[in-house]
PDBQT receptor file of N, H, CA, C and O in Angstrom, charges set to zero:
ATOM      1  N   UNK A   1      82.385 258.954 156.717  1.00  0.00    +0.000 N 
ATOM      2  CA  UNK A   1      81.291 258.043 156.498  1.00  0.00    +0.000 C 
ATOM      3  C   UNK A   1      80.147 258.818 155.849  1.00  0.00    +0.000 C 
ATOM      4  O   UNK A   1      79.677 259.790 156.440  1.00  0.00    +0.000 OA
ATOM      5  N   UNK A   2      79.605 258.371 154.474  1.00  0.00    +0.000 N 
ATOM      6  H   UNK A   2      79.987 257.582 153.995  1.00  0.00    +0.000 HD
ATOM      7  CA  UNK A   2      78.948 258.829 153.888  1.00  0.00    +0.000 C 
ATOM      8  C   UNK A   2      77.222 258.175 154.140  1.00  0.00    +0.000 C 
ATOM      9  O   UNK A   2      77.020 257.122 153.536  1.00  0.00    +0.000 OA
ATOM     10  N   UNK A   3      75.918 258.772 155.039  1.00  0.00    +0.000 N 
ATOM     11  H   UNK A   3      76.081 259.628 155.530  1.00  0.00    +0.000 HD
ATOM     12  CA  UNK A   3      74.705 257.977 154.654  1.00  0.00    +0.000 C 
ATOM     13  C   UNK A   3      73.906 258.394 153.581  1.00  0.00    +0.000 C 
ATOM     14  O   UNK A   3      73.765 259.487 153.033  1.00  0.00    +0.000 OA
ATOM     15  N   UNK A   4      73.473 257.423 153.422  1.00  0.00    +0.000 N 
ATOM     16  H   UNK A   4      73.587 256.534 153.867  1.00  0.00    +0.000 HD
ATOM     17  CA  UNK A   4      73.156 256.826 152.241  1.00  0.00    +0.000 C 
ATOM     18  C   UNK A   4      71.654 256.870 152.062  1.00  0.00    +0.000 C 
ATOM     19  O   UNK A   4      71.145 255.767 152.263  1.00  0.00    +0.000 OA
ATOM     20  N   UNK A   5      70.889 257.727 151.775  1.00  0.00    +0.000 N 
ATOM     21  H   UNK A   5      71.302 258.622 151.611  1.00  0.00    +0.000 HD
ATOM     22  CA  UNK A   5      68.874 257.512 151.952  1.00  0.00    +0.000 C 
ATOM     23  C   UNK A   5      68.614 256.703 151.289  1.00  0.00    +0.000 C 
ATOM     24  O   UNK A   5      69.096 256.536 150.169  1.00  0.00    +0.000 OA
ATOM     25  N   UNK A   6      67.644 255.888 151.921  1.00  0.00    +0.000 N 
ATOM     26  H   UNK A   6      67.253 256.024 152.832  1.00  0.00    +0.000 HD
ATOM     27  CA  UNK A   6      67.483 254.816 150.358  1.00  0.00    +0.000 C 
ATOM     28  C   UNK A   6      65.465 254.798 150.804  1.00  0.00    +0.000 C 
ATOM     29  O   UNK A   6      64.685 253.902 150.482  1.00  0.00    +0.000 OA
ATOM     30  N   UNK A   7      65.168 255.905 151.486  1.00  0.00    +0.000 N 
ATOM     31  H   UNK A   7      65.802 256.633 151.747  1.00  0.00    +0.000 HD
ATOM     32  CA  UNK A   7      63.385 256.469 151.176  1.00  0.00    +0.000 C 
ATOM     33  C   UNK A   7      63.122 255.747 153.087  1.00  0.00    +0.000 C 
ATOM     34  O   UNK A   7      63.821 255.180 153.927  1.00  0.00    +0.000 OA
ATOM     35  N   UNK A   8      61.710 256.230 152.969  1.00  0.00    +0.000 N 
ATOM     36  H   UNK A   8      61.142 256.691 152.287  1.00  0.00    +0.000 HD
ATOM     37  CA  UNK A   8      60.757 255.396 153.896  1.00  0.00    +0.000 C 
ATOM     38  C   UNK A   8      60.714 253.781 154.134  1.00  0.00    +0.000 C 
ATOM     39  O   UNK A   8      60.838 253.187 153.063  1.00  0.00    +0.000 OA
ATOM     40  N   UNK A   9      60.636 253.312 154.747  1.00  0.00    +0.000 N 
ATOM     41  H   UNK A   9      60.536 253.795 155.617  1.00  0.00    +0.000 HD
ATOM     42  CA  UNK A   9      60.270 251.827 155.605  1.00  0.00    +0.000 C 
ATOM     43  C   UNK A   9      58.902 252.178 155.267  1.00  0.00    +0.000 C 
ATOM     44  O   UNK A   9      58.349 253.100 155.866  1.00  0.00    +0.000 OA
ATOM     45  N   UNK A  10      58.020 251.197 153.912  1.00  0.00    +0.000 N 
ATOM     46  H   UNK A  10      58.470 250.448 153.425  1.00  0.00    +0.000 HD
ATOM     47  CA  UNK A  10      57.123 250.660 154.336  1.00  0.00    +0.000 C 
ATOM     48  C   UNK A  10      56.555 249.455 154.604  1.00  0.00    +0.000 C 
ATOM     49  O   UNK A  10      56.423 248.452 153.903  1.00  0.00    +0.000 OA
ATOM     50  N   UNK A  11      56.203 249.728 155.845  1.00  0.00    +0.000 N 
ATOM     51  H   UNK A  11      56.310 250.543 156.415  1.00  0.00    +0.000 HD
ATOM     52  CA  UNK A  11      55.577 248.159 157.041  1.00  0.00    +0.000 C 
ATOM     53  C   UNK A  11      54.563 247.539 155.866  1.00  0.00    +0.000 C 
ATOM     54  O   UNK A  11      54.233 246.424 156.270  1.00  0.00    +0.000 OA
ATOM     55  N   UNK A  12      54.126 247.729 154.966  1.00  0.00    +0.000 N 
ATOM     56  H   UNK A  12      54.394 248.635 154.638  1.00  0.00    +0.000 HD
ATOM     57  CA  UNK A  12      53.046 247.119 154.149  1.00  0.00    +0.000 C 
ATOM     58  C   UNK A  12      53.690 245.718 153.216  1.00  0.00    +0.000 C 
ATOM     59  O   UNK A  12      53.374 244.538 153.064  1.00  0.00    +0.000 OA
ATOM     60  N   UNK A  13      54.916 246.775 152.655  1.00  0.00    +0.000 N 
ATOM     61  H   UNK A  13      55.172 247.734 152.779  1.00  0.00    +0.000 HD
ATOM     62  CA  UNK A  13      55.476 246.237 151.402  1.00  0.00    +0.000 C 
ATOM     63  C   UNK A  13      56.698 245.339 151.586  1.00  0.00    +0.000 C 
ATOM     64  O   UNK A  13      57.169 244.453 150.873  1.00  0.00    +0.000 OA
ATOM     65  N   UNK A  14      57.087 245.875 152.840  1.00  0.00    +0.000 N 
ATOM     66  H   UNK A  14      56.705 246.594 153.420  1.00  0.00    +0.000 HD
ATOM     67  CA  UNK A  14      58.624 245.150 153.230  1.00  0.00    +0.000 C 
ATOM     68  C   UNK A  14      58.453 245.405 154.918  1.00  0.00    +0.000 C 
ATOM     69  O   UNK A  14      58.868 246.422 155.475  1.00  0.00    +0.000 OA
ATOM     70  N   UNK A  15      57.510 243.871 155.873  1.00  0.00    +0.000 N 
ATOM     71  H   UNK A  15      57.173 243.045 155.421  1.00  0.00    +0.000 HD
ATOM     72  CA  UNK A  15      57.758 243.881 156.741  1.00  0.00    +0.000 C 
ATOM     73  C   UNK A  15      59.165 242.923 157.387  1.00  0.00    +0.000 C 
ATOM     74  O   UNK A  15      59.935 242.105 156.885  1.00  0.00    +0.000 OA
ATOM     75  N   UNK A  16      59.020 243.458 158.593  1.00  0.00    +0.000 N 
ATOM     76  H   UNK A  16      58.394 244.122 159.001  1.00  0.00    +0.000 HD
ATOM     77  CA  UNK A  16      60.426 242.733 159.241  1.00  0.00    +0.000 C 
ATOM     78  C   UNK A  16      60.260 240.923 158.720  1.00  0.00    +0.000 C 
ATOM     79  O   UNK A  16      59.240 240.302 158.420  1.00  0.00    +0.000 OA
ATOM     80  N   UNK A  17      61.463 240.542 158.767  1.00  0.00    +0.000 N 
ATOM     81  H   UNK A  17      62.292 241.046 159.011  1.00  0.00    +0.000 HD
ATOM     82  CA  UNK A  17      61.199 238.822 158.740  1.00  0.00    +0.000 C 
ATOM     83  C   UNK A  17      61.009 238.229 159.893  1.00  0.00    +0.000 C 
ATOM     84  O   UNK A  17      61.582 238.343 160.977  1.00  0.00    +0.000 OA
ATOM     85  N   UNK A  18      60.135 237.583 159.531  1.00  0.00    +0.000 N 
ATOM     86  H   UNK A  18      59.670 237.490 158.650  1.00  0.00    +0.000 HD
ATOM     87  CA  UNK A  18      59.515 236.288 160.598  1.00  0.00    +0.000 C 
ATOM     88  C   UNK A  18      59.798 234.640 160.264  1.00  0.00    +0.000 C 
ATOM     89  O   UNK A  18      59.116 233.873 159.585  1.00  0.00    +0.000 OA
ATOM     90  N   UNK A  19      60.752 234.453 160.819  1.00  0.00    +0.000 N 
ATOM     91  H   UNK A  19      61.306 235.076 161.371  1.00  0.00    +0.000 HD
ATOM     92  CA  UNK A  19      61.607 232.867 160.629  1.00  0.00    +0.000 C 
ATOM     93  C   UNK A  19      60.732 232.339 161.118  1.00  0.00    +0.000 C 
ATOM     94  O   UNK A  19      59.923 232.928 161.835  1.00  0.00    +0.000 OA
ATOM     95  N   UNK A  20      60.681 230.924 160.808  1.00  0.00    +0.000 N 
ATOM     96  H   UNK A  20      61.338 230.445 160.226  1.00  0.00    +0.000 HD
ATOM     97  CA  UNK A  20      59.972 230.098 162.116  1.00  0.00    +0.000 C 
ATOM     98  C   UNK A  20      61.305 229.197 162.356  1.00  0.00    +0.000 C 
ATOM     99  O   UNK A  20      62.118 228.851 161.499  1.00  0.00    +0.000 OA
ATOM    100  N   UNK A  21      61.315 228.843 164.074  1.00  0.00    +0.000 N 
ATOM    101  H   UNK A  21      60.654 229.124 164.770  1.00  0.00    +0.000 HD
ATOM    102  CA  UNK A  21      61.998 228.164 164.818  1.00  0.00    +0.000 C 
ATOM    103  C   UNK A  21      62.354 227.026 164.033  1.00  0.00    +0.000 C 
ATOM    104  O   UNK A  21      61.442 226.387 163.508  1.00  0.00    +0.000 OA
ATOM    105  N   UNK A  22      63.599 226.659 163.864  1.00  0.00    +0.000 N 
ATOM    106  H   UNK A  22      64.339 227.179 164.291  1.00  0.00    +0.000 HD
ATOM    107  CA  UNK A  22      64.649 225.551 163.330  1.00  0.00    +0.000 C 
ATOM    108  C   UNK A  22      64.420 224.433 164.187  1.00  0.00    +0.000 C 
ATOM    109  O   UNK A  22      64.371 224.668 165.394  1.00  0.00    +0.000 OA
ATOM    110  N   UNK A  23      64.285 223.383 163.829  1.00  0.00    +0.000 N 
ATOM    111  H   UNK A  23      64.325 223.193 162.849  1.00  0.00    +0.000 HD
ATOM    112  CA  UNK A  23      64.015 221.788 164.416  1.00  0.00    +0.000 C 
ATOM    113  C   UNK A  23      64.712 221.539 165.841  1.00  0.00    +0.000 C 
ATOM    114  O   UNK A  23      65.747 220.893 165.679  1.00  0.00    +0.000 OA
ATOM    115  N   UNK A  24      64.470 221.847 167.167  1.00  0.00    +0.000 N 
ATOM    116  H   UNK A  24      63.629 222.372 167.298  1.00  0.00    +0.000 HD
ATOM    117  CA  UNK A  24      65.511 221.415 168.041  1.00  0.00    +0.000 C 
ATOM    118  C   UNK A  24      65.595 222.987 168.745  1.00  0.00    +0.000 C 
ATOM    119  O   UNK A  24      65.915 223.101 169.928  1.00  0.00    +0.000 OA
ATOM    120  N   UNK A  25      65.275 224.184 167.893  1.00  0.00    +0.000 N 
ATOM    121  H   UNK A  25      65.015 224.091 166.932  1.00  0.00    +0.000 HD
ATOM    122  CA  UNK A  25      65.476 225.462 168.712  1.00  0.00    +0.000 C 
ATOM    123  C   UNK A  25      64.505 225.707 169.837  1.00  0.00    +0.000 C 
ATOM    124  O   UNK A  25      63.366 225.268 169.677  1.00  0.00    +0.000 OA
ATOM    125  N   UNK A  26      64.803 226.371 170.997  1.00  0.00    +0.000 N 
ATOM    126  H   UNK A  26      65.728 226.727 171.127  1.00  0.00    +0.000 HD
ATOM    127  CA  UNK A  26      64.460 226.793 172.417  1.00  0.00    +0.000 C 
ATOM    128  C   UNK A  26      63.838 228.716 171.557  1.00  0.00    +0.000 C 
ATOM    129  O   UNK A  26      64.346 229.608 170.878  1.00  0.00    +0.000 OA
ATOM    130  N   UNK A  27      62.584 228.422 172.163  1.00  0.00    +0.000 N 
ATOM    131  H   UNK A  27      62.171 227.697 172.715  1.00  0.00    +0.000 HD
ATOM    132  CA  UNK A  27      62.081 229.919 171.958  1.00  0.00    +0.000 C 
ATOM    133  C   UNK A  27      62.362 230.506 173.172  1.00  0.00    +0.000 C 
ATOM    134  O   UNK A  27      62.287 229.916 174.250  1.00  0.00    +0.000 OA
ATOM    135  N   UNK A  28      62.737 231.851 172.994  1.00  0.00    +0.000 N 
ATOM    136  H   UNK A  28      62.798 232.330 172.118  1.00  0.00    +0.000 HD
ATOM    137  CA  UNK A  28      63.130 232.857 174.505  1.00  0.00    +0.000 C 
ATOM    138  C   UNK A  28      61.892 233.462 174.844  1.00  0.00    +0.000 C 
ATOM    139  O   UNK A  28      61.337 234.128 173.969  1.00  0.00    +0.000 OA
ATOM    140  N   UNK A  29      61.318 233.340 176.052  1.00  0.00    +0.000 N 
ATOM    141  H   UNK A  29      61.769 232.799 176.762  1.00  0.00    +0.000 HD
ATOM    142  CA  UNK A  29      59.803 233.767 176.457  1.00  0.00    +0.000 C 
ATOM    143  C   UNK A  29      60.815 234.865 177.300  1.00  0.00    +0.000 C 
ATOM    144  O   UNK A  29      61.925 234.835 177.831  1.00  0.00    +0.000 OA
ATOM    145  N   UNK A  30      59.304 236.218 176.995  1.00  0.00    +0.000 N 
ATOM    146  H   UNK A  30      58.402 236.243 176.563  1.00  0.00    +0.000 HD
ATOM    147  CA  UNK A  30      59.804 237.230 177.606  1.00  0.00    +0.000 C 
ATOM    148  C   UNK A  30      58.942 237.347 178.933  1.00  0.00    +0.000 C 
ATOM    149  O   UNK A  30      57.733 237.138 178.833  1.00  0.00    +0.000 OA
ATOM    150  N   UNK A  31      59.495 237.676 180.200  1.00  0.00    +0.000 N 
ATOM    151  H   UNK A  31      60.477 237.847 180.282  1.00  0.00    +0.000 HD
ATOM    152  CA  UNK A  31      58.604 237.906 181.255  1.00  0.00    +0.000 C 
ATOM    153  C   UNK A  31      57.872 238.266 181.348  1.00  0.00    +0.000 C 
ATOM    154  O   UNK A  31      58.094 239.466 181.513  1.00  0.00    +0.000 OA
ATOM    155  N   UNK A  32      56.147 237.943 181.393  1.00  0.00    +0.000 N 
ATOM    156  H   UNK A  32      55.966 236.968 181.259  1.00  0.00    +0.000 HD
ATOM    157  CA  UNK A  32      55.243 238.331 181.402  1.00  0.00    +0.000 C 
ATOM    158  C   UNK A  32      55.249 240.042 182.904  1.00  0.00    +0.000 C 
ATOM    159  O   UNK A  32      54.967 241.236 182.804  1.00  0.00    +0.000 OA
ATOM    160  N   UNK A  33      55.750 239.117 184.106  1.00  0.00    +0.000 N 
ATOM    161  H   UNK A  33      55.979 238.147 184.186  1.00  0.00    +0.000 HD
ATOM    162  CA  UNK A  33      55.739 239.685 184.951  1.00  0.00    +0.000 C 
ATOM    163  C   UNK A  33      56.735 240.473 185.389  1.00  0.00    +0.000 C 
ATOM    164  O   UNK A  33      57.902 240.101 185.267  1.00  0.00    +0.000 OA
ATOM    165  N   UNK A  34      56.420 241.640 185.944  1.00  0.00    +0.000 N 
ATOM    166  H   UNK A  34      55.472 241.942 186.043  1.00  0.00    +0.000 HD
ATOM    167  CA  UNK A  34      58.029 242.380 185.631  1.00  0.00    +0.000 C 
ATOM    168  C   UNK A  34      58.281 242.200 187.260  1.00  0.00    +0.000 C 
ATOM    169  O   UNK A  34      59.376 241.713 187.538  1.00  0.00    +0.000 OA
ATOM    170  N   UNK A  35      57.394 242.535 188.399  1.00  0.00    +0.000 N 
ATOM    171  H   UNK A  35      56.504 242.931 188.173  1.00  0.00    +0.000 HD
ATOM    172  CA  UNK A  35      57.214 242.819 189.726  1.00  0.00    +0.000 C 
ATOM    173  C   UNK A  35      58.136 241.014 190.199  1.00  0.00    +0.000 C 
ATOM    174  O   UNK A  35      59.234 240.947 190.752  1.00  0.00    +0.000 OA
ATOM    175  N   UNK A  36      57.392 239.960 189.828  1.00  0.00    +0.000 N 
ATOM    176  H   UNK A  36      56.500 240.015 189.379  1.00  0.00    +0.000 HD
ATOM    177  CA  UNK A  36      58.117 238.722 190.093  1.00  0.00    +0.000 C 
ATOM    178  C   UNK A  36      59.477 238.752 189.621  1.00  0.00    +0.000 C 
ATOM    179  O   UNK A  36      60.310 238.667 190.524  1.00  0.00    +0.000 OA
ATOM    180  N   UNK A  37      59.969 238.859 188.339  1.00  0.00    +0.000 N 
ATOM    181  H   UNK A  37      59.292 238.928 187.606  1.00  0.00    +0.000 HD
ATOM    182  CA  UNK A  37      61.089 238.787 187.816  1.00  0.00    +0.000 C 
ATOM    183  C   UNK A  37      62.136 239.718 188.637  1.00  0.00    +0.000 C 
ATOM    184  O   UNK A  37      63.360 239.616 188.551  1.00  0.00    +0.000 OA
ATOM    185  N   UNK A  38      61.332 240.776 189.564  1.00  0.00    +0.000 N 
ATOM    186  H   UNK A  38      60.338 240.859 189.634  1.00  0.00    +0.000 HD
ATOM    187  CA  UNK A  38      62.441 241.728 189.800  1.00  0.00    +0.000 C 
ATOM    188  C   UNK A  38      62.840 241.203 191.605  1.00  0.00    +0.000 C 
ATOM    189  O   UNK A  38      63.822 241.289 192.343  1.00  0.00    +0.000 OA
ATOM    190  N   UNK A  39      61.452 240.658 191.706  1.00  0.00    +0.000 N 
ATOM    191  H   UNK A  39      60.655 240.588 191.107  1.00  0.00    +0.000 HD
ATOM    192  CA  UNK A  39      61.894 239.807 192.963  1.00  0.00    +0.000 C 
ATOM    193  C   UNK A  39      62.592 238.285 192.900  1.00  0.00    +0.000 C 
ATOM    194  O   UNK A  39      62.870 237.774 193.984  1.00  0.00    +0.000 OA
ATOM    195  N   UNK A  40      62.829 237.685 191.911  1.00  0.00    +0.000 N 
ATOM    196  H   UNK A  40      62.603 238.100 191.030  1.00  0.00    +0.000 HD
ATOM    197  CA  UNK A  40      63.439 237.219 191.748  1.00  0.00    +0.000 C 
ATOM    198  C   UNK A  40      65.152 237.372 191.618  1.00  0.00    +0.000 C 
ATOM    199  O   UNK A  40      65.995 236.756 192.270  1.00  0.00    +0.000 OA
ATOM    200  N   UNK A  41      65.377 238.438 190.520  1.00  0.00    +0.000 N 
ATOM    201  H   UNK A  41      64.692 238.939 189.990  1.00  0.00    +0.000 HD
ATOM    202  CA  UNK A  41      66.907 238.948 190.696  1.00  0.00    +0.000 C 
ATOM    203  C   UNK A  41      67.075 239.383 192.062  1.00  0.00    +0.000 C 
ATOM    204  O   UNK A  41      68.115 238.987 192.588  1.00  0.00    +0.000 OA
ATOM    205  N   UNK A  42      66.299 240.111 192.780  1.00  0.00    +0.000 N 
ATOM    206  H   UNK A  42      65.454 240.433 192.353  1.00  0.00    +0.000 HD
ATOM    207  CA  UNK A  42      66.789 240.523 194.213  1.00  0.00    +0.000 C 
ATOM    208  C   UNK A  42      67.457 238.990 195.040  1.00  0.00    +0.000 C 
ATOM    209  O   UNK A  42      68.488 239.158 195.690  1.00  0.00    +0.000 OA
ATOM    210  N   UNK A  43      67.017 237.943 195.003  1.00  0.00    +0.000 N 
ATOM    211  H   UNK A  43      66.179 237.806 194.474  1.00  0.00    +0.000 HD
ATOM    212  CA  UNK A  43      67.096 237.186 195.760  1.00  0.00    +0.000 C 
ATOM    213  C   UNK A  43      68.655 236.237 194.963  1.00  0.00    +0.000 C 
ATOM    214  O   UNK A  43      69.452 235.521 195.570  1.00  0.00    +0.000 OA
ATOM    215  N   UNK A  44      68.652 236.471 193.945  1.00  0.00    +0.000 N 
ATOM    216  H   UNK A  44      68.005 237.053 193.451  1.00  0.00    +0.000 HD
ATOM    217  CA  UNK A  44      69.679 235.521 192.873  1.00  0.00    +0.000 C 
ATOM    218  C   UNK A  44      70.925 236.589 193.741  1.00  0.00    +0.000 C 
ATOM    219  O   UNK A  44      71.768 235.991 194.411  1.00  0.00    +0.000 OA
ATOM    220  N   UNK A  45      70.996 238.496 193.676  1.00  0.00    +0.000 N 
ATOM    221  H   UNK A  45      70.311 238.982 193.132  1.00  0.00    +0.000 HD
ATOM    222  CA  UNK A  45      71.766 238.953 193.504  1.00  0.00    +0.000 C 
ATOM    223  C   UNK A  45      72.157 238.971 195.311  1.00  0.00    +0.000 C 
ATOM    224  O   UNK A  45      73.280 239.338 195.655  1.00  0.00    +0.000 OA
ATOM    225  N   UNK A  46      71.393 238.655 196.083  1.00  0.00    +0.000 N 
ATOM    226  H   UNK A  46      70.481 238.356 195.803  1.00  0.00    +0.000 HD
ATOM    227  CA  UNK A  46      71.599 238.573 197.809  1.00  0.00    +0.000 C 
ATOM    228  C   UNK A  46      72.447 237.501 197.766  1.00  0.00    +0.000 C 
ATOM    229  O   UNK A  46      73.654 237.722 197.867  1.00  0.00    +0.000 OA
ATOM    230  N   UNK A  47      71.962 236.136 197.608  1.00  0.00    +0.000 N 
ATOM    231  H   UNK A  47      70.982 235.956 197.526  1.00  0.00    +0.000 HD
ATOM    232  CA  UNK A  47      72.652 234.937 197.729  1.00  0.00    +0.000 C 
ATOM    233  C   UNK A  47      73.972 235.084 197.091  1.00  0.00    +0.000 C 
ATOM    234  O   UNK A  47      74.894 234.579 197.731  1.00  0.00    +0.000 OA
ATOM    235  N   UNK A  48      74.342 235.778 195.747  1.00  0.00    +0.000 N 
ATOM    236  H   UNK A  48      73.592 236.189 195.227  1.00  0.00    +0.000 HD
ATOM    237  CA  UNK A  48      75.570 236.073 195.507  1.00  0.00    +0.000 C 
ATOM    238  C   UNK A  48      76.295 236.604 196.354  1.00  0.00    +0.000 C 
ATOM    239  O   UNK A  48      77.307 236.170 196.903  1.00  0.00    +0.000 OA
ATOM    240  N   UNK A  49      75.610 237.844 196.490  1.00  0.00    +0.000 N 
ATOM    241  H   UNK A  49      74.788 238.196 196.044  1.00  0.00    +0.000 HD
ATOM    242  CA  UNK A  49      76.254 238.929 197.695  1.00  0.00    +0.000 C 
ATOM    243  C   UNK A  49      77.156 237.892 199.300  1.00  0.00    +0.000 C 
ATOM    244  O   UNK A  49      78.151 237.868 200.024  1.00  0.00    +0.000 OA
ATOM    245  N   UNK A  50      76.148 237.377 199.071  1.00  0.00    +0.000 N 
ATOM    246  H   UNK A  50      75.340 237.397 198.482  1.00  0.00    +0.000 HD
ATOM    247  CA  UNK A  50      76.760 236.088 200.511  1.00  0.00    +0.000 C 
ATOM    248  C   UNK A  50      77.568 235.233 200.191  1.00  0.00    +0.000 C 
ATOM    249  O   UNK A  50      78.381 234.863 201.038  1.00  0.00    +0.000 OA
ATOM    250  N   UNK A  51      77.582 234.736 199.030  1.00  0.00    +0.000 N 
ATOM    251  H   UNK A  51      76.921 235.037 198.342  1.00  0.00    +0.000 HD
ATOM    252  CA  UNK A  51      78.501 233.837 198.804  1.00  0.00    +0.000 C 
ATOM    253  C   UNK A  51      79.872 234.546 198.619  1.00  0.00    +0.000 C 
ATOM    254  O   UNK A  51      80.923 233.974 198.909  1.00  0.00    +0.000 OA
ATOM    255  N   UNK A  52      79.826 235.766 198.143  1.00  0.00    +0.000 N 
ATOM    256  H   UNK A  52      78.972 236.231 197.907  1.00  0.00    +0.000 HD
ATOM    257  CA  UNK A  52      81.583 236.547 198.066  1.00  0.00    +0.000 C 
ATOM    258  C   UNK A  52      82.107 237.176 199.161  1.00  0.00    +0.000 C 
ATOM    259  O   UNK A  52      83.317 237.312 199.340  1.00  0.00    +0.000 OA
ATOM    260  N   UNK A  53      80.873 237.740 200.234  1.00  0.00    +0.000 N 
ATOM    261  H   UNK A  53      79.889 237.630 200.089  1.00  0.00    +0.000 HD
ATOM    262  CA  UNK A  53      81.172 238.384 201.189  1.00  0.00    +0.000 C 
ATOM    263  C   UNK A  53      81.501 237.755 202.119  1.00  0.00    +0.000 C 
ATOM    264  O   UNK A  53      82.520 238.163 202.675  1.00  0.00    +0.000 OA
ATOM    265  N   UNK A  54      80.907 236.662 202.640  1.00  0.00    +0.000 N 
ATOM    266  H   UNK A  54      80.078 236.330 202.189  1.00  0.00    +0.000 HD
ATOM    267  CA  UNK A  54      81.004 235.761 204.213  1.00  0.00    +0.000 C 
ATOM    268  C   UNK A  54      82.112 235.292 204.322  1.00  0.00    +0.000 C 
ATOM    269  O   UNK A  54      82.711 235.419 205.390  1.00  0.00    +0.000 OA
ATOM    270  N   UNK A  55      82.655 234.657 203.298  1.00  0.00    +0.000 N 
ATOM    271  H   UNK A  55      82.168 234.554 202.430  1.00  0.00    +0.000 HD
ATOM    272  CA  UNK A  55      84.453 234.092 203.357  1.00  0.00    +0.000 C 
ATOM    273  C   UNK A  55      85.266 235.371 203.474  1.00  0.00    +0.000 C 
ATOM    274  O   UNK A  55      86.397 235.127 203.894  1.00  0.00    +0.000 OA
ATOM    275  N   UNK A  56      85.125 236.189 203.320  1.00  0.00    +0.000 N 
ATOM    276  H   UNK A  56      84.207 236.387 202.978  1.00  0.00    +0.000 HD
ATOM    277  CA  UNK A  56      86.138 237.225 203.401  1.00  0.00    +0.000 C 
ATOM    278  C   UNK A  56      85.272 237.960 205.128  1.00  0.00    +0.000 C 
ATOM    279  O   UNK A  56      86.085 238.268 206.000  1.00  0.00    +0.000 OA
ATOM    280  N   UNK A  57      83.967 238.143 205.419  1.00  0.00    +0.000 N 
ATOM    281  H   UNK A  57      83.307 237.894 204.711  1.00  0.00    +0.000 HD
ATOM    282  CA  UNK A  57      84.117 238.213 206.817  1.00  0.00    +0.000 C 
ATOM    283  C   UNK A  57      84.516 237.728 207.563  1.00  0.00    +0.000 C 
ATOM    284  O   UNK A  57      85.267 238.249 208.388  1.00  0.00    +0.000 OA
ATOM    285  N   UNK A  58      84.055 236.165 207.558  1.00  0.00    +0.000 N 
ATOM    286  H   UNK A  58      83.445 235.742 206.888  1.00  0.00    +0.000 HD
ATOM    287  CA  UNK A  58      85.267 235.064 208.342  1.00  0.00    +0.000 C 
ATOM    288  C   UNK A  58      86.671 235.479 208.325  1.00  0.00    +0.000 C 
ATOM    289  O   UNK A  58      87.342 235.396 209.354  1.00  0.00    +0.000 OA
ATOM    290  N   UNK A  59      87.096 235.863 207.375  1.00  0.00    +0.000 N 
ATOM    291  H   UNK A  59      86.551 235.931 206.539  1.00  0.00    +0.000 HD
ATOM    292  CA  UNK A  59      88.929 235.808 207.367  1.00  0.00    +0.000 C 
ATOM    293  C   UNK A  59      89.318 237.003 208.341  1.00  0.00    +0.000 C 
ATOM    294  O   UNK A  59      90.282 237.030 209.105  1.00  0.00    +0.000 OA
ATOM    295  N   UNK A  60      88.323 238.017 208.138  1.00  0.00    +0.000 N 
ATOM    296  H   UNK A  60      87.540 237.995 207.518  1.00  0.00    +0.000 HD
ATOM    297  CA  UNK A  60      88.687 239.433 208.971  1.00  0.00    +0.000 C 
ATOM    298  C   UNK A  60      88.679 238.747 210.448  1.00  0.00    +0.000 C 
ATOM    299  O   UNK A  60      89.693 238.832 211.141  1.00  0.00    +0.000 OA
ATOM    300  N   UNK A  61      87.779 238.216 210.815  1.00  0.00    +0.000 N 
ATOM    301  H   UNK A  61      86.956 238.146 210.252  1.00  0.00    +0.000 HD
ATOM    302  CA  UNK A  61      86.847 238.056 212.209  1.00  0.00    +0.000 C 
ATOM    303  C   UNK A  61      88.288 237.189 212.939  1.00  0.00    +0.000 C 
ATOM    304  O   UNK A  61      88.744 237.291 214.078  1.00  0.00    +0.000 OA
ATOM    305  N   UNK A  62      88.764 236.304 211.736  1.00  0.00    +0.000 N 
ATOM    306  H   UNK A  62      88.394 236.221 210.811  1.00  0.00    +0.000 HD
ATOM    307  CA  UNK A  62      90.190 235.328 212.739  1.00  0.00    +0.000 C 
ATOM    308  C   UNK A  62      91.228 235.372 212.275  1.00  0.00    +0.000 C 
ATOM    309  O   UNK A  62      92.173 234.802 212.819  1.00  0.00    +0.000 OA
TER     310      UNK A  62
């Protein structure tokens, strides 16, 4: 694999593209809050935890 230089990125002359949202598209908001969001997965990833584990404690227990 051969690279290829093709110079500097300049942000002036050639910035990134900026689409605007298509008729009907959902924008992805990023979490403002990181401390909520992380207490949030804790609680998504417990309730999982229970839902795979408890049927298989039950089965041991009888």
């Amino acid at each position: 694999m051969k690279i290829k230089y093709m110079g500097k990125l300049d942000p002036e002359t050639n910035p990134l593209p900026t689409n605007k949202l298509k008729e009907g598209a959902i924008r992805f908001n990023e979490p403002t809050d990181r401390k909520k969001q992380n207490i949030q997965t804790s609680i998504v990833t417990f309730i999982i935890i229970c839902i795979m584990f408890v049927p298989e404690y039950l089965n041991v227990l009888f």
